[in-house]
N, C-alpha and C positions, 0 to 999 in steps of 0.2 A: 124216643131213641131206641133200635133194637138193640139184643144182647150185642149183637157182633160187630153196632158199631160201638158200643163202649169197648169193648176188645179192642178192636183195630185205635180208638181215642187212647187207650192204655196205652199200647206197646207204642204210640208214636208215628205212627203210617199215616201217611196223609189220605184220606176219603179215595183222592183221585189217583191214589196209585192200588188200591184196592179192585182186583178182577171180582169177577162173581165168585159166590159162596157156593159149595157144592150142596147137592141138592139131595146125594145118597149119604150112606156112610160108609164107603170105601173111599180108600186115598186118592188125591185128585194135585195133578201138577197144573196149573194154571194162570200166565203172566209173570211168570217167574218167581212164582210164591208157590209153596206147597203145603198143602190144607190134608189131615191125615186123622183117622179114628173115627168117634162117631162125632153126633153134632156137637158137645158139648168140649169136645177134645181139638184143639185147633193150635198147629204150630206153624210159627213162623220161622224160612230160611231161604237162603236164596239158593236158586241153582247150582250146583257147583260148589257144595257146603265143605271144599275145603280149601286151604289157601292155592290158588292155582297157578303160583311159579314157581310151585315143586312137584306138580305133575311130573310121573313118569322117573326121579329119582327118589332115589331111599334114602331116608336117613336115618343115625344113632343116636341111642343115647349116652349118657353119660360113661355105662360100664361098656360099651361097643357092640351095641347087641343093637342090629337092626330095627327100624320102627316104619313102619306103612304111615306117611305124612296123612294119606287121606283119614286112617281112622285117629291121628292123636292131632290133626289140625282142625279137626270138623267144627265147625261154628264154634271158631275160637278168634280173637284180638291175634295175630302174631308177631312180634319184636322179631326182627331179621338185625342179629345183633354182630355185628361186622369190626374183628379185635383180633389180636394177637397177643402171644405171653412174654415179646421181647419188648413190647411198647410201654415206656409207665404212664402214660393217662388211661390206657387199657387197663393195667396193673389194678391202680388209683380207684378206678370207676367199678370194675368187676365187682368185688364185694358189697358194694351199694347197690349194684341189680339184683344181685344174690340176694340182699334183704328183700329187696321190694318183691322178688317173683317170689320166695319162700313166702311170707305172708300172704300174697293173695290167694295162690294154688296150692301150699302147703298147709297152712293153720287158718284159712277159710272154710266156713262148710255155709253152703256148699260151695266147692273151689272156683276161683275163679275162673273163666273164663279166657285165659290168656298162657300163651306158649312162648317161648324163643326158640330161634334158632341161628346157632351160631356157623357165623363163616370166618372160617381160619386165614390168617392172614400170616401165618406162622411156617417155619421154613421146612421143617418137616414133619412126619406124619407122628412124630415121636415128641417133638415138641410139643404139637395140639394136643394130645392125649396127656400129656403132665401137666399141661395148663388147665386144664378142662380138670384133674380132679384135684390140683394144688387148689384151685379158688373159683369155681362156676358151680353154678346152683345144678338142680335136678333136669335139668332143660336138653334141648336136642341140639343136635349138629347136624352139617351136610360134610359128610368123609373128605377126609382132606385129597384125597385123590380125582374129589369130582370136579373137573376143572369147569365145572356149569357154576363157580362160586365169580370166574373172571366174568360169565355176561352178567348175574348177580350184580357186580361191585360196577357195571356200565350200565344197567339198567337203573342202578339207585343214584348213580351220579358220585359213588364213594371214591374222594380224594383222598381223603386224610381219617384214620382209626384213635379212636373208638367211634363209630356212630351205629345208632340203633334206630333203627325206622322201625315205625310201627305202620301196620297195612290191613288193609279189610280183605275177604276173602276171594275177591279176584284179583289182589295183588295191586290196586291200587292204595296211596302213601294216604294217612291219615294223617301223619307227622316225621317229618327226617328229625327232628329233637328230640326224640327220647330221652336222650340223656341230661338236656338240659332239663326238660321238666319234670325227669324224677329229681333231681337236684334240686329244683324249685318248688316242685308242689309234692313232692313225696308219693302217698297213695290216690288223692286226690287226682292226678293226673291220667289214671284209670278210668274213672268214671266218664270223662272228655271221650276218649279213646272207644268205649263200649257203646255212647250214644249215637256213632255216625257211623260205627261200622257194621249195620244192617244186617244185624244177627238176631237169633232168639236171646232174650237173656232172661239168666236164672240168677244174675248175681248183680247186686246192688252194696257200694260202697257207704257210707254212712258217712 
């Protein structure tokens, strides 16, 4: 067995979705993998390494200060977390994310892997912003003025709030449950989420 197919055995890729290995030591994009450094240094990501239904909008965060999605979603899990601060099972729920995001990306080293982003379902722009710092973790939003949150809530099928979809980096749904399986499996439900969403990973749940 060569080094690089125990590499590719590690991270989980199956044989046959494996392109050719490069052959210099310059970076090399090929079959939708991107192979970068010398021989020894080899990353895996997919095209497109940030969530891709937030291309072209800006988001914030918590204190209102712009954030470029592509460099704080880059080969991350992201929770597209869809709530308001007049709803109580939003109410209810919030603080239990707040835990779960604070421990993985907060008191993780190295941090996890995983972002939110919240879509305001709140009446106005004044509400989201005292909701977001009465009870929301360190996490990001989409301004409540961007009304790209209405295809948002038609592309995920969102009826009824709180629900938190978790998605891979082309914006395909790894789960519309979020919320019930942190409620059921706590941190645990992390480690599910990070195996099928076809990223590099640096963080492993215990």
């Amino acid at each position: 067995m060569t080094f690089w197919t125990r590499v590719i055995r590690r991270r989980g890729v199956g044989l046959s979705e494996a392109p050719a290995f490069p052959q210099s030591h310059t970076g090399l994009e090929s079959g939708g993998w991107k192979y970068c450094g010398g021989c020894l240094h080899l990353i895996f990501c997919r095209r497109g390494g940030m969530v891709e239904v937030f291309v072209g909008h800006t988001l914030v965060n918590k204190d209102g200060e712009e954030v470029d999605p592509e460099e704080a979603l880059k080969n991350k899990v992201v929770g597209i977390y869809f709530s308001g601060g007049w709803c109580p099972p939003c109410r209810d729920f919030t603080p239990l994310l707040c835990e779960f995001y604070t421990e993985l990306v907060q008191e993780s080293e190295p941090a996890a892997q995983f972002e939110i982003v919240f879509v305001s379902s709140d009446k106005s722009e004044d509400d989201m912003v005292n909701y977001m710092g009465a009870m929301h973790g360190d996490w990001l939003a989409l301004p409540w003025h961007d009304m790209y949150k209405l295809e948002l809530k038609k592309k995920y099928c969102i009826t009824a709030i709180p629900k938190l979809v978790i998605v891979k980096q082309n914006g395909d749904v790894i789960t519309d449950k979020g919320r019930k399986q942190i409620r059921d499996h706590g941190m645990a439900c992390f480690r599910n989420w990070i195996e099928v969403a076809e990223i590099f990973q640096n963080f492993s749940v215990d």
